[in-house]
N, C-alpha and C positions, 0 to 999 in steps of 0.2 A: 664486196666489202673487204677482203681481205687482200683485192689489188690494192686499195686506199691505204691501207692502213700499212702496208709494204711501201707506198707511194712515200707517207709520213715519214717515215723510218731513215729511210732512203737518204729522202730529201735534209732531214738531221744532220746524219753521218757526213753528207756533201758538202753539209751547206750553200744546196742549187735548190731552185724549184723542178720536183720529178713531175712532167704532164703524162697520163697515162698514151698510149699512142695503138692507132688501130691498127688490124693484121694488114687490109687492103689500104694502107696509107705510104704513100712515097715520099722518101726523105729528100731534098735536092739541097746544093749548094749553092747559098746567094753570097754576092760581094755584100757587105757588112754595110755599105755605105750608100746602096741600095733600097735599103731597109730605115724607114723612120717610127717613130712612137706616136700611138695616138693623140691628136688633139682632143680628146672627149676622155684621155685618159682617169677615172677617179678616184687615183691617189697621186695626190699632186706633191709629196716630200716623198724623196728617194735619202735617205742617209747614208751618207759617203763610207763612212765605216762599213758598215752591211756591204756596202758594195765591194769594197777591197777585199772585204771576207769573201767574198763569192769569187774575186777577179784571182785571188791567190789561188783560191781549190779548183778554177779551172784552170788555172796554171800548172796546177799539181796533176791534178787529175784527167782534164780533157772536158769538153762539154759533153756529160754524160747524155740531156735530151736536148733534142733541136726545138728553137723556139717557134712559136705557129704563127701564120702571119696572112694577111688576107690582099688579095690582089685590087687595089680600087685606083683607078686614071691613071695607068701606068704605073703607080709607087706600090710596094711592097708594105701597108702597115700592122704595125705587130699587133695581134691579137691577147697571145700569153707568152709571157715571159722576158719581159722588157726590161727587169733587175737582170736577164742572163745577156741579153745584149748591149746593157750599159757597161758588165762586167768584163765582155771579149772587146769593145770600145778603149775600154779602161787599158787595159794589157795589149793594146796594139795591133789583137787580131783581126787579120782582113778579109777572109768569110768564114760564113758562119752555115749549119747545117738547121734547116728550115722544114716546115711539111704547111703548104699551101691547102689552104681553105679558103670555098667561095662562102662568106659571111657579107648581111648589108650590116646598115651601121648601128641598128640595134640590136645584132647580132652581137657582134663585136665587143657592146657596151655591157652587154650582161655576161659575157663571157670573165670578161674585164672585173666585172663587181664580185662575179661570184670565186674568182678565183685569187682575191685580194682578200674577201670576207674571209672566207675557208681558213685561209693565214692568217686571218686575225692583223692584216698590215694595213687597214683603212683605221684612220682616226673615224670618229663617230659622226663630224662634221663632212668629212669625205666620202662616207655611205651615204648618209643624207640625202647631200648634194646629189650622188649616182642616184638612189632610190627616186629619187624627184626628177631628173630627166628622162628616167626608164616609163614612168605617168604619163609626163608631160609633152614628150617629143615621140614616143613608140606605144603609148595605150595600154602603158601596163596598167592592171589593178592592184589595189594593196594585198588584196587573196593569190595574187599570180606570183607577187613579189616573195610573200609570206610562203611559199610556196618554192619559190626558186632557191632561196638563202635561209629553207631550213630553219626559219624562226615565228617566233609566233607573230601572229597580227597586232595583237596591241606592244610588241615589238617594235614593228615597223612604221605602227602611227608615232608612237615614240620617237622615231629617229627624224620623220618626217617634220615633225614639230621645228625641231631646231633648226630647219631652215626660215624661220621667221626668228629667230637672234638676229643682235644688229651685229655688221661682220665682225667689228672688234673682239668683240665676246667668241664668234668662230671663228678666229685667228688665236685667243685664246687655247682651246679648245683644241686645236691642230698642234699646237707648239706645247701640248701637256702641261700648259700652267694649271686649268682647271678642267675637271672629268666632265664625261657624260653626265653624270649625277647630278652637280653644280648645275650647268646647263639647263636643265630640265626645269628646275626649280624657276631660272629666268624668262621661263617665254611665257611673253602677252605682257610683262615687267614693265612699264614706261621707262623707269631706272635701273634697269637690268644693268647697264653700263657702271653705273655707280656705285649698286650693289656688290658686282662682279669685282672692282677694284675693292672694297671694303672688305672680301671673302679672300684675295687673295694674300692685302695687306693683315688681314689677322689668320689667316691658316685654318681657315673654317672647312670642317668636313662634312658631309651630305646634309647631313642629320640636322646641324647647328643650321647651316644654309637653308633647308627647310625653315626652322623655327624664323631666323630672321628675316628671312622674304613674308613672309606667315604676318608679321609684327610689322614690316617695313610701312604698312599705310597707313598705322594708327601712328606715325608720326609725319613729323614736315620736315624734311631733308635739302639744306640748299648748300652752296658754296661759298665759303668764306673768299670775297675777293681780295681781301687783304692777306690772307693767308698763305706765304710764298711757299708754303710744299701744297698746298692743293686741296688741303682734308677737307674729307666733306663733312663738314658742319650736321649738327640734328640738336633740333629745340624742340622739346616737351610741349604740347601744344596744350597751355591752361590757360584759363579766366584770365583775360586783359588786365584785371583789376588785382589781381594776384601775384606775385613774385614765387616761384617755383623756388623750391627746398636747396635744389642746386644753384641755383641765381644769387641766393642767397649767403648759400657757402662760400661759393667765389667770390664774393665783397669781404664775406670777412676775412679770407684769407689774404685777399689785395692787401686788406687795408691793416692786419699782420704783418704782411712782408713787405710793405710798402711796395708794390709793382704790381700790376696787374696781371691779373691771372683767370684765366678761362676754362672752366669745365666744361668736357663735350661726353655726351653720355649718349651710349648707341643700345640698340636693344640685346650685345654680349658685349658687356663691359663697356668702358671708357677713357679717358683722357684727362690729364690736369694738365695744361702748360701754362708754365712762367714765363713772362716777358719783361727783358731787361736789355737797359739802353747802352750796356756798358760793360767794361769786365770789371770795373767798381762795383757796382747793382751788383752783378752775378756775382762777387765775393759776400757780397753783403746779405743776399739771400742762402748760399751754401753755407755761410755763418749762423744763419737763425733756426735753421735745418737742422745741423748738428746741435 
């Protein structure tokens, strides 16, 4: 425990990743150009900054650990520490000090997950993802997964969920528009897409997102085709035979301001827009206004 936690520390002050390293382990030197990154990698966004951060401190300081790397068809691929070899790439260096492990490829892959989780450097759609091929390609169980990364079970069915979002939502998701949290709320969602744009477009937080996914079926949700920014439209769904309170507002304020005008009312808040054919009209309505 208190190697780790020196590991932590370490790796802070560096800012490098510290892998711990065995007594009976031998360090070698490979050409840099030798050595390629995983394809099954799963964290698929490296941020350039982070990196230059790293590529400076080993310019300052030197590559404090060698990164681990597994021998498969002749090529060299990295196992851990593929942010330390983007960063000696970055800065020009042409080898690099390495410690060789025979790993297969679900070897590799959980190496890979658990030493990305630990950091806290996988978006939640990028655990996922890994969690789901570690099942599905190598027979892990969710007690083995739950188990490996240190987190509880109804954790990991959690994460597992969100690989049934439609990818938009997980590109979302990766790019920090919207959290784990968000997400959750959308799956099994038919409108998840739609909803997700309405959550981003008003700055809804967990809570609100629950409520409106919660609400979102006791209405009818379509799109305004005429509507050239896109909004999505929602009509109160009453008695044919009845004009809703809001249908009825919008007439009289038309027929007030002379121009048509449309309320759209969502289950957090709403919309009134004006529609005018002219910058006449729009003097004429900011006149009635004031």
């Amino acid at each position: 425990m208190k190697h780790n936690i020196l590991g932590k520390g370490l790796s802070a002050l560096l800012k490098e990743e510290v892998t711990p390293i065995e007594k009976d382990e031998l360090v070698k030197i490979l050409d840099i150009d030798k050595i390629e990154a995983r394809s099954n990698q799963p964290r698929k966004k490296f941020e350039y900054e982070k990196i230059r951060e790293l590529a400076d401190s080993i310019s300052n300081n030197g590559l404090l650990q060698p990164i681990i790397v597994s021998a498969v068809n002749g090529k060299y691929i990295i196992v851990a520490g593929e942010r330390r070899w983007r960063a000696c790439k970055l800065i020009g260096i042409t080898t690099i000090p390495v410690i060789i492990k025979n790993y297969n490829e679900g070897k590799i892959l959980e190496i890979a997950l658990i030493e990305n989780i630990q950091r806290e450097e996988l978006s939640a759609i990028e655990e996922a993802e890994g969690l789901a091929r570690l099942i599905e390609e190598f027979g892990y169980s969710q007690d083995k997964l739950s188990e490996m990364v240190s987190k509880s079970r109804s954790h990991i069915s959690n994460l597992l969920r969100l690989n049934h979002l439609p990818q938009s939502i997980k590109d979302k998701v990766n790019e920090g528009i919207i959290s784990m949290g968000h997400a959750r709320c959308l799956v099994g969602n038919e409108q998840a897409e739609i909803i997700a744009d309405y959550i981003i477009e008003n700055e809804l937080n967990v809570r609100q997102t629950e409520t409106i996914v919660k609400n979102w079926s006791k209405n009818q949700y379509i799109k305004n085709p005429n509507d050239s920014n896109n909004y999505i439209k929602n009509k109160i769904i009453q008695d044919s035979t009845k004009e809703s309170e809001l249908e009825l507002l919008a007439k009289a304020l038309s027929k007030k301001f002379g121009t048509k005008i449309i309320i759209e009312d969502y289950p957090i808040g709403g919309k009134i827009i004006f529609h005018y054919g002219s910058m006449e009209e729009l003097d004429t309505i900011l006149s009635k206004l004031n």
